[in-house]
C-alpha positions as CSV (number, residue, x, y, z in Angstrom):
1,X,19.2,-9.7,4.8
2,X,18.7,-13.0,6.4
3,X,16.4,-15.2,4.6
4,X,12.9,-14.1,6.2
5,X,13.7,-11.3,7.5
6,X,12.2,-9.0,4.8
7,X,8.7,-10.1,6.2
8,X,8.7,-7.1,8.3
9,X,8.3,-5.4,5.2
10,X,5.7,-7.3,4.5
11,X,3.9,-6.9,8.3
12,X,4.8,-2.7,7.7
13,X,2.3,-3.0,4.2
14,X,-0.4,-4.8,6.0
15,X,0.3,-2.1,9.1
16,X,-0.5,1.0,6.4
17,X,-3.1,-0.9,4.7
18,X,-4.9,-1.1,7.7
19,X,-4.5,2.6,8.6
20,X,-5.9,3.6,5.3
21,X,-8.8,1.7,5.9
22,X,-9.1,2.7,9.3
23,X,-8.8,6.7,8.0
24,X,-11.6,5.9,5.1
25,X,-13.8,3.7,6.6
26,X,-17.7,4.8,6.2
27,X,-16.4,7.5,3.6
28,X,-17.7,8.7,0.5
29,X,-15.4,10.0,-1.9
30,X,-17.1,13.5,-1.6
31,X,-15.9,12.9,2.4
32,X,-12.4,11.5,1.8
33,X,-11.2,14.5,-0.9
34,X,-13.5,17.3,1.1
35,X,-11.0,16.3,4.3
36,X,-7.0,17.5,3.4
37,X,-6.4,15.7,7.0
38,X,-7.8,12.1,5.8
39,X,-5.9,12.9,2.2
40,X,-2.8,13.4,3.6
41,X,-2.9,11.0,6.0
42,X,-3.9,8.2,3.1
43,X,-1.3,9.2,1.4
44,X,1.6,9.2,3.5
45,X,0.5,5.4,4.1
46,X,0.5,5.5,0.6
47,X,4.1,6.1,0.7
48,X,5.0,4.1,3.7
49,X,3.4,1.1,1.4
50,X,5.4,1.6,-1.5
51,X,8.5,1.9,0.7
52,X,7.7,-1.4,2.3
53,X,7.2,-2.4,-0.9
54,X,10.8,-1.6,-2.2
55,X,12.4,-3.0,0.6
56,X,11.3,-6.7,0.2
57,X,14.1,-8.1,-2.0
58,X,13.2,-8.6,-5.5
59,X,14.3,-12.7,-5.0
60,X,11.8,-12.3,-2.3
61,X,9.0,-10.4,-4.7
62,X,9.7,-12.7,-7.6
63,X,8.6,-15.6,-5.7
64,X,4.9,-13.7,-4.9
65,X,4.5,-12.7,-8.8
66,X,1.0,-12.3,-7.6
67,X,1.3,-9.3,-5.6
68,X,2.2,-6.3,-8.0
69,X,5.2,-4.6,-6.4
70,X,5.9,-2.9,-9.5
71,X,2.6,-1.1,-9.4
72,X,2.9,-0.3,-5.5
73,X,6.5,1.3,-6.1
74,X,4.9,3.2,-9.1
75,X,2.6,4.8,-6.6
76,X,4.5,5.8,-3.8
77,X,6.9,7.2,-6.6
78,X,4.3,9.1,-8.0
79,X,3.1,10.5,-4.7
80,X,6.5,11.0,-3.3
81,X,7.8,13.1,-6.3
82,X,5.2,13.6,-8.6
83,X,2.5,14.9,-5.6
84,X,0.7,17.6,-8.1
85,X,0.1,15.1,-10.5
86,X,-2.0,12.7,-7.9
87,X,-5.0,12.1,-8.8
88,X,-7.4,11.4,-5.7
89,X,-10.1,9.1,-8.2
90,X,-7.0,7.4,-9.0
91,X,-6.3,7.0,-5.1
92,X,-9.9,6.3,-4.0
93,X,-10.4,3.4,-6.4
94,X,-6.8,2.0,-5.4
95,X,-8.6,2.3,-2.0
96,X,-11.7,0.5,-3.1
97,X,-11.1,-1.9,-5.8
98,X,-7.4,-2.9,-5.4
99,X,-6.2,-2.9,-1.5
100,X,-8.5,-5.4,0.1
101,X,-7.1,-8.2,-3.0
102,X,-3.5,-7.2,-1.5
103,X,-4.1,-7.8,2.2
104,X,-5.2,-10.7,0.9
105,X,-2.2,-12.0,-0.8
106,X,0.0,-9.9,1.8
107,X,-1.5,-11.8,4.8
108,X,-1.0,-15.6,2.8
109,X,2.6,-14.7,2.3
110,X,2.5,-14.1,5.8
111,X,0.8,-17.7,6.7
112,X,2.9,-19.3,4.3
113,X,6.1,-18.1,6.0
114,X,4.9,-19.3,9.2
């Protein structure tokens, strides 16, 4: 892969990011897990995440130590193959505490490149 090209990847994270916010927005928890629609929806861009995620190269990854792509393949692994064991709370607060700090850093890796 050509030296910036894995910041499609990057663009595809910011892309799913944006759609769970966008399938969330003005929810409650009590709305989000009462809605099997809005659950599966959040977490097949879950998934797409976490398979952005794993297709930046780890050179690539190792020089954003900030952003924790360990953590974000965790997740879509857990959710891919472990989807009995997912835990909406655990989802909802991802939602709420964790993904606006990582559009953050995902849009500066973006400006940066630029």
């Amino acid at each position: 892969m050509p030296h910036e090209d894995w910041l499609f990847r990057v663009e595809d994270m910011l892309t799913a990011i944006g759609q769970i916010e966008d399938f969330t927005r003005g929810k409650s928890f009590e709305d989000f897990q009462a809605s099997p629609i809005t659950v599966n929806a959040v977490l097949y861009s879950f998934a797409v995440l976490g398979e952005a995620a794993n297709a930046v190269p780890r050179e690539a990854a190792a020089k954003h130590p900030s952003v924790e792509w360990r953590e974000i393949r965790g997740m879509r692994n857990t959710i891919v193959h472990e989807y009995a064991g997912v835990r909406l709370e655990t989802v909802w607060a991802t939602i709420q505490r964790d993904l606006p700090a990582l559009r953050e850093k995902l849009e500066h890796i973006l400006r940066s490149a630029s």
